[in-house]
MIROTI-84464 format. One record per residue (C-alpha): x, y, z negated. Coordinates in steps of 0.001 Angstrom, whole numbers, plus 500000, padded with zeros to 6 digits. Last residue first. Layout:
<nodes>
+--------+--------+--------+
:     xx :     yy :     zz :
+--------+--------+--------+
:      X :      Y :      Z :
...
+--------+--------+--------+
</nodes>
This chain:
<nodes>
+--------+--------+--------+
:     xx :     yy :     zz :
+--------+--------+--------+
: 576649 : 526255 : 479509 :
: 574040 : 525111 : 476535 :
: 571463 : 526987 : 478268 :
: 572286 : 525111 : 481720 :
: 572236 : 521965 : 479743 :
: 568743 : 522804 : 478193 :
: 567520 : 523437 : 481956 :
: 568405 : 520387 : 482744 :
: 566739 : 518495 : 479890 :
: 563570 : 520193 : 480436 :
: 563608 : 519448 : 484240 :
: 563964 : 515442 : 483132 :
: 560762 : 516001 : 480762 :
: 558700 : 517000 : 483748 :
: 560225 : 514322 : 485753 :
: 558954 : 512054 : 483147 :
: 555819 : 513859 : 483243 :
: 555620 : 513396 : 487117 :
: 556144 : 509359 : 487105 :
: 553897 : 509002 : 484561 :
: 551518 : 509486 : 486745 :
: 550121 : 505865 : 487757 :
: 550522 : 505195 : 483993 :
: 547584 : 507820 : 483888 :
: 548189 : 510647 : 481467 :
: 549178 : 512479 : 478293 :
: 550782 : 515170 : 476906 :
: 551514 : 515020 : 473206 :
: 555685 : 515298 : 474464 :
: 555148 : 518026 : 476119 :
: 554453 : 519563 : 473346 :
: 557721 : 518669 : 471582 :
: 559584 : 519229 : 474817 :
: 558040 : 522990 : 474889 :
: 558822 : 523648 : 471201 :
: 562633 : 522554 : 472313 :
: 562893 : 524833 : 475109 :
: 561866 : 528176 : 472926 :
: 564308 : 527097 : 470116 :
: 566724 : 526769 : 473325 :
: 565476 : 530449 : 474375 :
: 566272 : 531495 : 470902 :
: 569507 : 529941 : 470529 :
: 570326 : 531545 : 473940 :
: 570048 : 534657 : 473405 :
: 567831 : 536935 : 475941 :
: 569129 : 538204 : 479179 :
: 571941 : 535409 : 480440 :
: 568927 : 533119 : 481222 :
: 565714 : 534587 : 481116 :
: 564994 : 533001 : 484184 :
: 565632 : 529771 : 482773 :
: 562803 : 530309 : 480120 :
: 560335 : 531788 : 482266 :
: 560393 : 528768 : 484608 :
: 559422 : 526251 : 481852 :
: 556939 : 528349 : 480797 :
: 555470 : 528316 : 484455 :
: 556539 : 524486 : 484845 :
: 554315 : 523724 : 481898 :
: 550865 : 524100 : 484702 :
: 552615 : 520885 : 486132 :
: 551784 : 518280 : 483874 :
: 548036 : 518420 : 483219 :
: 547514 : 519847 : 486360 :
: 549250 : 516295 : 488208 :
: 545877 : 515039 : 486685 :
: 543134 : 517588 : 487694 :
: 544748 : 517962 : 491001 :
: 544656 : 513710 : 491573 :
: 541129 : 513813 : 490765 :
: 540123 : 516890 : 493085 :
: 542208 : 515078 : 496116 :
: 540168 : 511933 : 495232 :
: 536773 : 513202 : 495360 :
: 537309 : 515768 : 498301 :
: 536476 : 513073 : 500643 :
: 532824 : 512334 : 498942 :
: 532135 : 515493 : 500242 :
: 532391 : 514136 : 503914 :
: 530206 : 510973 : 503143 :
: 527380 : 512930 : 501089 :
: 525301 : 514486 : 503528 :
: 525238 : 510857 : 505494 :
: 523973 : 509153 : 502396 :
: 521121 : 511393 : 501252 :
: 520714 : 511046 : 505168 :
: 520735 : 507040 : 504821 :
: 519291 : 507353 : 501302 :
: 516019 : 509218 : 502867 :
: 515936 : 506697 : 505772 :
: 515553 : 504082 : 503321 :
: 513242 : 505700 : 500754 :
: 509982 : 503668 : 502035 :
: 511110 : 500365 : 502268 :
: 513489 : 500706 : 499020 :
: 510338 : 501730 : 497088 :
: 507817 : 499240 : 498264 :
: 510494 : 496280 : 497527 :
: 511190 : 497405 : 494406 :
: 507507 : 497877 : 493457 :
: 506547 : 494517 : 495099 :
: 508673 : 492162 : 493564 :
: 511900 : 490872 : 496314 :
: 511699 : 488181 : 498703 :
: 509152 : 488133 : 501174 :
: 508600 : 492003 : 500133 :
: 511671 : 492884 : 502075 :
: 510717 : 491296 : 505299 :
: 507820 : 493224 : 505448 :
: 504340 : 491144 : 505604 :
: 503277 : 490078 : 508884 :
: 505502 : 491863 : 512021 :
: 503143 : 493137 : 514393 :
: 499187 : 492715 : 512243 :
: 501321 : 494403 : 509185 :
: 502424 : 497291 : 511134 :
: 499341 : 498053 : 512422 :
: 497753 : 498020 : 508544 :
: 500615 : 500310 : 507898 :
: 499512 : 502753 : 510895 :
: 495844 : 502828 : 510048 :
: 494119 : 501577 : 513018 :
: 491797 : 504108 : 514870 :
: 488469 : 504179 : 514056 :
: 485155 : 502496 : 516100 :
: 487161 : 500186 : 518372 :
: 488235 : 497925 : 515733 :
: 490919 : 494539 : 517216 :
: 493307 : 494649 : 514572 :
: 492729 : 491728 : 513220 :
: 491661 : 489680 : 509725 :
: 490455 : 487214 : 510580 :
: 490422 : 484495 : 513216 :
: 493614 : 483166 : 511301 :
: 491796 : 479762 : 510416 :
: 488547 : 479321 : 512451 :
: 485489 : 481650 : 512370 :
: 481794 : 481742 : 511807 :
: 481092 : 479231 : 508788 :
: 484609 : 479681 : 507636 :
: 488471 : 478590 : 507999 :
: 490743 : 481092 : 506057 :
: 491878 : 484341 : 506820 :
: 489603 : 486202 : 504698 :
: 490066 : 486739 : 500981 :
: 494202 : 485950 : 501844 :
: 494656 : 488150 : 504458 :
: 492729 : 490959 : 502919 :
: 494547 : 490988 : 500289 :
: 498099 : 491479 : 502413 :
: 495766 : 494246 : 504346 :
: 495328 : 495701 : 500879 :
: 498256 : 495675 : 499967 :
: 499752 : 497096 : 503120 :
: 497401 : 499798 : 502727 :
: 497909 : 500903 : 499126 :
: 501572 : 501049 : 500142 :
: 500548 : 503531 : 502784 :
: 498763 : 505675 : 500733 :
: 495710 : 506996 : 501537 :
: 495564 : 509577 : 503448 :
: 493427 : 508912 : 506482 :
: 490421 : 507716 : 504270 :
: 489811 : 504152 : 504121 :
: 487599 : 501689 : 506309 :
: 487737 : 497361 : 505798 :
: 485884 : 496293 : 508888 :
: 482714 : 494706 : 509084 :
: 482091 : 493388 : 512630 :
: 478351 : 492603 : 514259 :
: 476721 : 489527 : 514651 :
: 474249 : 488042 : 516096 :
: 473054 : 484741 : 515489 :
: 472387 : 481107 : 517425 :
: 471554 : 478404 : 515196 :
: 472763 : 474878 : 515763 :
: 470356 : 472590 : 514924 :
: 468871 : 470707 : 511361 :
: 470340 : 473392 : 509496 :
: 471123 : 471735 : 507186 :
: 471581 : 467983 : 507447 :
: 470243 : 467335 : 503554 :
: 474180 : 465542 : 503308 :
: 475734 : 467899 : 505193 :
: 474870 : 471426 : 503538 :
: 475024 : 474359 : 505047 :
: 476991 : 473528 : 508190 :
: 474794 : 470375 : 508790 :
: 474477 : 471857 : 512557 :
: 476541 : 474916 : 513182 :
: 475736 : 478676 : 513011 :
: 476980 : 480161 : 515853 :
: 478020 : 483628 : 516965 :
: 477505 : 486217 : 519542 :
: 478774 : 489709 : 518662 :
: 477415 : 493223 : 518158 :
: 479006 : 496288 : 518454 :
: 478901 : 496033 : 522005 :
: 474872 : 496430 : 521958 :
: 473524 : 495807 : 525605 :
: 476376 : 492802 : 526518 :
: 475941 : 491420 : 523400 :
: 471691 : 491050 : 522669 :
: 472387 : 489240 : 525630 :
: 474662 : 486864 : 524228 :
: 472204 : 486188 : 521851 :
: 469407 : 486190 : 523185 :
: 468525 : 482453 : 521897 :
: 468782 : 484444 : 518595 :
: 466957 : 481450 : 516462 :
: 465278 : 482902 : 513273 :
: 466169 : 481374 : 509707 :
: 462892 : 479731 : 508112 :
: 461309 : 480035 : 504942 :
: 459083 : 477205 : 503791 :
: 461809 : 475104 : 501735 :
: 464744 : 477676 : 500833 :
: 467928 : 476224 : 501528 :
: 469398 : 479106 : 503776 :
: 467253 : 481166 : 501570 :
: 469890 : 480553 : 498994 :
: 472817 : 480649 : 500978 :
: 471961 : 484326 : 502021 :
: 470952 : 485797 : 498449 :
: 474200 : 484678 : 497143 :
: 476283 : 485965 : 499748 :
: 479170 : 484039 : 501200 :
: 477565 : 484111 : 504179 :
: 478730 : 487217 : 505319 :
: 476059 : 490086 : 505505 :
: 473191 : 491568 : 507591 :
: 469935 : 490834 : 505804 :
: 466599 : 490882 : 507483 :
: 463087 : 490327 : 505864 :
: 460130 : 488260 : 507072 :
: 456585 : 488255 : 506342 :
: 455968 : 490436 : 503213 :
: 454138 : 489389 : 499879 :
: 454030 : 485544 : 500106 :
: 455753 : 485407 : 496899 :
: 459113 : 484028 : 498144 :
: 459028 : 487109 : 501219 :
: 458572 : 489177 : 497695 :
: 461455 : 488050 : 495349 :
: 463442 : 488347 : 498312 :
: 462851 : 491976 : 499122 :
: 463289 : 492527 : 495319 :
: 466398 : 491032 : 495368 :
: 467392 : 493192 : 498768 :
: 466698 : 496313 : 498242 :
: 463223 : 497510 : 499925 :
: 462979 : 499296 : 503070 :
: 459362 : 498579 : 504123 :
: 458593 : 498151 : 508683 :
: 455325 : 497271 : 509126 :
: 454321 : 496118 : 513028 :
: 453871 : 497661 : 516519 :
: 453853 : 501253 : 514888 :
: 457305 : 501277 : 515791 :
: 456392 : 500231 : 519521 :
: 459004 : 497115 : 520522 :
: 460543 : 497256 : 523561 :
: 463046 : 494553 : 522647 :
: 466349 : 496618 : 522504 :
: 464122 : 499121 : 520568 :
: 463641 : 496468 : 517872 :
: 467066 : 495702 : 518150 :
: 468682 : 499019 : 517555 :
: 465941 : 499785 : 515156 :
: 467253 : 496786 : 513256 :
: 470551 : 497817 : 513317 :
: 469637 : 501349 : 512056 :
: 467881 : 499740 : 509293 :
: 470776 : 496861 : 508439 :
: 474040 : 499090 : 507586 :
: 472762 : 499986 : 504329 :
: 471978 : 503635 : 503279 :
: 468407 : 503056 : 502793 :
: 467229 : 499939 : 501572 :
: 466670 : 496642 : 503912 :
: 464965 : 496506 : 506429 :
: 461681 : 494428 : 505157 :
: 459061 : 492928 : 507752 :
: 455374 : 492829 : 507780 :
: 453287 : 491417 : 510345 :
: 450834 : 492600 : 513003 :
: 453723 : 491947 : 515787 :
: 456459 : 489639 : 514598 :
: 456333 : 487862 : 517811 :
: 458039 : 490522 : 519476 :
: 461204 : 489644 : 518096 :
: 461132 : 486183 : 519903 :
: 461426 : 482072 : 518918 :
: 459424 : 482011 : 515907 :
: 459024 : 478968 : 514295 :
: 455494 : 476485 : 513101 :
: 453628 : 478153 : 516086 :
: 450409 : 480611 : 516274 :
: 453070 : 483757 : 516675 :
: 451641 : 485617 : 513860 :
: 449630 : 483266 : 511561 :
: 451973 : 480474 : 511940 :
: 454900 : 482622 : 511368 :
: 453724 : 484169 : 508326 :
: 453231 : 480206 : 507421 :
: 456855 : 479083 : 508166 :
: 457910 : 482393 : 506135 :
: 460652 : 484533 : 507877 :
: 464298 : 485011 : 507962 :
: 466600 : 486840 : 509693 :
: 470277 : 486787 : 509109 :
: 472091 : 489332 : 511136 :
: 475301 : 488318 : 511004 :
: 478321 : 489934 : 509428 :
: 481829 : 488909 : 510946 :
: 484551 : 488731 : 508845 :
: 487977 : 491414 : 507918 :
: 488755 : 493710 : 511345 :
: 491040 : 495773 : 510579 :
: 492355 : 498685 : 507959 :
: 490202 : 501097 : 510089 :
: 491108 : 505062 : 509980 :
: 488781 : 507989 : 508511 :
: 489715 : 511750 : 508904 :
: 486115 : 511647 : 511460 :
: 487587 : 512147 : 514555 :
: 485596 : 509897 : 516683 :
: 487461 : 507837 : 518963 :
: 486082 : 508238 : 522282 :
: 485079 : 505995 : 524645 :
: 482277 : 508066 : 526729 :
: 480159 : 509391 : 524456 :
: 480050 : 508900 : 520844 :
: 478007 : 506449 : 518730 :
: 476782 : 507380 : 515651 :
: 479202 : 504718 : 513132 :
: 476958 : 502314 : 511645 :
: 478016 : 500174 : 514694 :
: 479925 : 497642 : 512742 :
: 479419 : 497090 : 509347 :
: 481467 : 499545 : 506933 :
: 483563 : 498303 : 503686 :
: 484817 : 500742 : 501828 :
: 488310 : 502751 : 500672 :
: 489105 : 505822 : 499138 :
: 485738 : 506793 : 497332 :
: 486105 : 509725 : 494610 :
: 483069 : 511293 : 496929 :
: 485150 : 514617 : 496498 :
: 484646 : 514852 : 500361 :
: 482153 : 513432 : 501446 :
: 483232 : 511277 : 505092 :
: 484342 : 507842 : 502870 :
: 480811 : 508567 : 500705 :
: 478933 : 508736 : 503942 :
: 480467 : 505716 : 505400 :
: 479863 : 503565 : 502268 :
: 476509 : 504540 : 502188 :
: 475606 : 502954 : 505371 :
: 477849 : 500060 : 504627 :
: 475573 : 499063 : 501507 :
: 473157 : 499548 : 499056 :
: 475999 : 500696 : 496910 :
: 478389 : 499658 : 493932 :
: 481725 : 501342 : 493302 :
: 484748 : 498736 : 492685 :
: 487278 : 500452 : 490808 :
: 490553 : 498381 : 491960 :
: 493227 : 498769 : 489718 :
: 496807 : 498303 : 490894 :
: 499472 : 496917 : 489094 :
: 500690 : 494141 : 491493 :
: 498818 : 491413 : 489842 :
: 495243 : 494061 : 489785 :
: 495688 : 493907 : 493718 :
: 494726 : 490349 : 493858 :
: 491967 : 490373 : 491438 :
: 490552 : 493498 : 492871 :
: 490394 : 492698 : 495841 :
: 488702 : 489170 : 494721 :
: 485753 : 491474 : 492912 :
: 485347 : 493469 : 495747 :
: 484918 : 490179 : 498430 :
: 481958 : 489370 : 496409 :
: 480334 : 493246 : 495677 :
: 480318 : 493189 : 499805 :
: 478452 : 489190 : 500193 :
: 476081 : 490737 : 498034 :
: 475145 : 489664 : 494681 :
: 475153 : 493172 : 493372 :
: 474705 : 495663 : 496354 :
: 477284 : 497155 : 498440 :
: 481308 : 497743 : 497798 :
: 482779 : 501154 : 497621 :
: 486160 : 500825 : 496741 :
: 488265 : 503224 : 494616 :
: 491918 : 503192 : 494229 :
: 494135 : 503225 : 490917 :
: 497521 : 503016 : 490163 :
: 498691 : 505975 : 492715 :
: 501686 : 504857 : 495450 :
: 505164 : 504637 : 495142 :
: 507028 : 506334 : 498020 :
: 506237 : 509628 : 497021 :
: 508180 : 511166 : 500452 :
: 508551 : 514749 : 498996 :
: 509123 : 513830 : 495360 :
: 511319 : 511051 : 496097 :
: 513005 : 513061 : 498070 :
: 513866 : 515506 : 496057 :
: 514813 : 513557 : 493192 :
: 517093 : 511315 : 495300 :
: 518768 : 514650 : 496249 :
: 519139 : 515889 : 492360 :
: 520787 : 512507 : 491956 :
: 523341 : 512829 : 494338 :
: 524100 : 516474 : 493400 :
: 524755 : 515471 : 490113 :
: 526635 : 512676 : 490767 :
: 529135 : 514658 : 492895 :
: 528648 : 517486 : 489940 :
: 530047 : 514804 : 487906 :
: 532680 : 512824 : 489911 :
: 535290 : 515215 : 489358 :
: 534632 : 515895 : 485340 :
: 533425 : 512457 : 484949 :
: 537190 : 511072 : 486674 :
: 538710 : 513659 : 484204 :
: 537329 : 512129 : 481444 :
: 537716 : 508131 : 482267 :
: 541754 : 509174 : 483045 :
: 541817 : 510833 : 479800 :
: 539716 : 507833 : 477750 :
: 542703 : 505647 : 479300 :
: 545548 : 507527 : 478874 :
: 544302 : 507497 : 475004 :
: 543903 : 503912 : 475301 :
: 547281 : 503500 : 476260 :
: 548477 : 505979 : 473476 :
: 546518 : 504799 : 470671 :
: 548160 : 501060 : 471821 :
: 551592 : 501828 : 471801 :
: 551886 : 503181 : 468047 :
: 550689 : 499753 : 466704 :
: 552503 : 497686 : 469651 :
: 555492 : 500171 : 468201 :
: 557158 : 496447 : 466527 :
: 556189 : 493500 : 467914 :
: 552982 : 492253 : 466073 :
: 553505 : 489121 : 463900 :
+--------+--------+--------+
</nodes>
């Protein structure tokens, strides 16, 4: 059995308690208020979260570009990002639709040295910046056995100029390879009228060296294209030796000497039968200067993982870098070559981890402002309480000074009616000390009335 006044004890504790909670809300409120309206603000200004969708332009169906799109796009799509892949004839294209504005294009991949050059060693300022470095894209050119028998009166070519009289496909306007080719063909001396240059895309190119319809065409792209491994393994067609290679280097910049190894293709038919000798220039990833910087690190985390691996032209961790002359290197994406992915991210989701890396130095001045008024806080509290008791000290006052002036049964009637209300005050335990003081006064002045 309950001891007896638990019933009538317990309103009144929690009643102390709701009062304290209320008068804590009323101190702490605009405090809150002011806090949150701060966040706001910043949050606005800094928009540390970036959009939900991004567009990359790609290259041609099949190509080693729509490829790497598709895994993008896989990897970003688990952090809530779509990737809108936008299909082109290639890094040509993808430059001018990065440099139109209201293209709709934030991001694409560009082979190296389909930027005009500049003089001297210039960045040019073109709004654009480079994510990196992601694979190398050799020049893959390959010929019919019997185009070259005609031409060069041998089973293999083994120069450029050798293609004289014959007919050789480009590639289709606004890909990197036509103004790669002329590069080369001019490197070599070679007349344009020398032999037939067609810019077809590249299936149908195919379709026609396989037909007997053109001599050779040229295809600048990773190896993981379609098209590529295919006439890799192609009886009849042949893949030209660049014994020039390193040459072909030291003229071009843009352009790298790389190897194709022996059996790389496919071991067991021992293909190619030698090591091949290629050139090959960079494609980097290129976005507009203001895309977000969330979107970067993503993608350079992406990026990572589609390329960084062991492959026919690189070893583990070759790619992707930092090392692209052409644009300057997106901060984020320099940040990420430093110190690898941010510490935060290692361990928290992505959103949360995004948001506290970027509001930080907001919340340490949100912080900072708020410090000093945070003082006030307690002072404010304690004056709202001690109010509650202290504001009856006034009528409490009157009532003594009227002493001697008015009668005393009414100023004791008076006295009593201000114990009774008194009595439905209530606060803190911590200050109950003042209300029974409060209550102590009461009594004294009712003995002085009584006197």
């Amino acid at each position: 059995m309950a001891p007896a006044g638990s019933i009538t004890r317990m309103p009144k504790a929690l009643q102390s308690t709701l009062i304290s909670l209320r008068e804590m809300l009323f101190t702490a409120g605009p405090f809150v208020l002011l806090a949150a309206l701060l966040l706001a603000l910043a949050y606005q200004l800094l928009q540390p979260n970036p959009p939900r969708k991004v567009v990359l332009a790609t290259g041609v169906a099949q190509g080693a570009y729509a490829e790497f799109g598709k895994r993008y796009a896989e990897l970003l799509q688990r952090h809530g990002i779509t990737v809108e892949l936008r299909a082109t004839q290639g890094a040509a294209e993808n430059l001018a639709l990065l440099q139109q504005p209201g293209s709709g294009v934030d991001l694409g991949f560009v082979q190296g040295g389909t930027q005009p050059p500049v003089a001297g060693d210039q960045v040019p300022d073109s709004g654009l910046v480079s994510l990196g470095s992601m694979f190398h894209e050799p020049v893959w050119l390959f010929y019919r056995e019997d185009a070259a028998r005609r031409l060069a009166k041998a089973p293999t070519l083994t120069r450029l100029d050798q293609l004289a009289g014959g007919t050789l496909n480009v590639g289709a306007p606004g890909s990197g390879v036509p103004p790669l080719m002329q590069a080369l063909l001019a490197a070599n001396r070679i007349e344009p009228g020398t032999l037939t240059l067609q810019q077809l895309p590249t299936t149908p190119a195919v379709v026609d060296l396989l037909a007997g319809r053109i001599d050779a065409l040229v295809l600048a792209s990773a190896p993981e294209s379609l098209m590529v491994q295919m006439l890799l393994q192609t009886p009849g067609v042949h893949l030209f030796d660049f014994a020039q290679a390193e040459a072909y280097s030291r003229r071009l910049p843009y352009l790298h000497p790389v190897r194709l190894p022996r059996g790389v293709v496919d071991l067991a038919r021992d293909l190619p039968p030698t090591d091949m000798r290629l050139v090959a220039p960079t494609a980097a990833l290129v976005a507009r200067e203001g895309l977000h910087p969330a979107l970067v690190q993503l993608f350079v985390q992406a990026a990572q993982q589609v390329h960084g691996g062991a492959g026919w032209f690189q070893r583990k961790g070759d790619f992707p870098n930092a090392a692209s002359g052409e644009w300057p290197i997106a901060d984020e994406a320099q940040r990420f070559y430093r110190n690898g992915v941010p510490w935060l991210q290692r361990y928290l989701p992505f959103w949360l981890a995004n948001l506290a890396d970027r509001m930080w130095l907001a919340l340490l001045g949100i912080v900072a402002v708020l410090i000093p008024l945070a003082r006030v806080l307690p002072p404010l509290y304690e004056f709202r309480i001690r109010r509650r008791v202290f504001r009856w000290y006034a009528q409490l006052r009157a009532v003594d000074d009227a002493r001697g002036q008015r009668p005393a049964p009414e100023l004791l009637a008076e006295l009593d009616d201000i114990e009774t209300r008194v009595g439905r005050v209530t606060v803190p335990l911590s200050y109950a000390d003042e209300l029974y003081s409060l209550r102590g006064h009461i009594e004294m002045v009712r003995q002085r009335l009584r006197a």
